[in-house]
C-alpha positions in Angstrom: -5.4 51.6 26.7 -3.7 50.8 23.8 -1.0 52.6 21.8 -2.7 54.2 19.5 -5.5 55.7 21.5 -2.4 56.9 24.0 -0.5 58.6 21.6 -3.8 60.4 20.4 -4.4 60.9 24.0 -1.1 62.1 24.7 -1.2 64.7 21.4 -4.4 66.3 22.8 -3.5 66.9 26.4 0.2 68.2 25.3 -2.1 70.5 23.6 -4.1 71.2 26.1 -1.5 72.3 28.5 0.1 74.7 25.8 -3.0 76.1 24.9 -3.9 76.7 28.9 -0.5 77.8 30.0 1.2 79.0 27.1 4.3 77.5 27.5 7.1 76.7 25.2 7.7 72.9 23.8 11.3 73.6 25.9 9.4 74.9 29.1 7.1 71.9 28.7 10.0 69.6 27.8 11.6 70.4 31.6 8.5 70.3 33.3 7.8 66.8 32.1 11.4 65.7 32.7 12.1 64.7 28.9 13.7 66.4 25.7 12.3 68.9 23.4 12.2 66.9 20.5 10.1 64.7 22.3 7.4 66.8 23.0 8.0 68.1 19.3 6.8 64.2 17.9 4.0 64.1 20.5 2.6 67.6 19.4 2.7 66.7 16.2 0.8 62.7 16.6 4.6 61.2 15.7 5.3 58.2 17.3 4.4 56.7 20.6 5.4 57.4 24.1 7.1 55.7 26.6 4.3 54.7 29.8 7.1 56.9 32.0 6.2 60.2 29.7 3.0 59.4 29.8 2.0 59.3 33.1 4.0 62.3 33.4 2.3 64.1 30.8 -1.2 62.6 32.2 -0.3 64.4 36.2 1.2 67.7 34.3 -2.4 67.9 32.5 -4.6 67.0 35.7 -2.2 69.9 37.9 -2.2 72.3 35.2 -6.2 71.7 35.1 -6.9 71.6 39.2 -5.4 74.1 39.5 -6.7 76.8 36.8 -10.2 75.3 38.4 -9.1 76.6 41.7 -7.2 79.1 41.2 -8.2 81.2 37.7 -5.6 83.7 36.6 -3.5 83.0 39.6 -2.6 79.7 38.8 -1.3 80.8 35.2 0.9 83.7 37.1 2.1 81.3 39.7 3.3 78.8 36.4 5.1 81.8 34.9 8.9 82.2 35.6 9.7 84.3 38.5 10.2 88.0 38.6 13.5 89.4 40.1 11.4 91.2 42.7 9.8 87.4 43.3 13.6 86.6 44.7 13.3 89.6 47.5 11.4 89.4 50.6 8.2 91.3 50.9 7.3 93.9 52.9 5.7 91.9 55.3 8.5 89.5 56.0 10.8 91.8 56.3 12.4 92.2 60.1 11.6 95.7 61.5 14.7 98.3 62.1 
């Protein structure tokens, strides 16, 4: 594929994923491993990507896609960040008194 067909490539699946998810440029900045900026100039169809961000940004789009396939709803609340009752053990886990 050559550069300029990645970095159109690149543009619409960054979009893609924010649309889907509705994550942040930061949030989608960590998730990919690079810097905000970054994601800024691919949002935006600046510049070209390194073939490291994009094969990152390439498996970020196909999970993000398998699993709203699979999983609907779920899958967006299971990308969200964790709720403080997330960090205690349910109800079923819990060892009996």
């Amino acid at each position: 594929m050559d550069n300029e067909n990645t970095a159109a490539t690149a543009t619409q699946y960054l979009a893609d994923i924010k649309a889907a998810t509705g994550w942040s440029q930061p949030q989608i900045a960590r998730k990919l491993g690079v810097s905000q900026p970054t994601v800024y100039r691919i949002l935006n169809g600046q510049g070209d990507c390194k073939s490291s961000t994009w094969m990152a940004i390439t498996a970020l789009h196909k999970q993000v896609f398998q699993r709203r396939k699979s999983g609907g709803k779920a899958a967006k609340a299971a990308d969200t960040q964790a709720s403080p009752q997330a960090n205690q053990p349910s109800a079923d886990k819990q060892e009996p008194l």
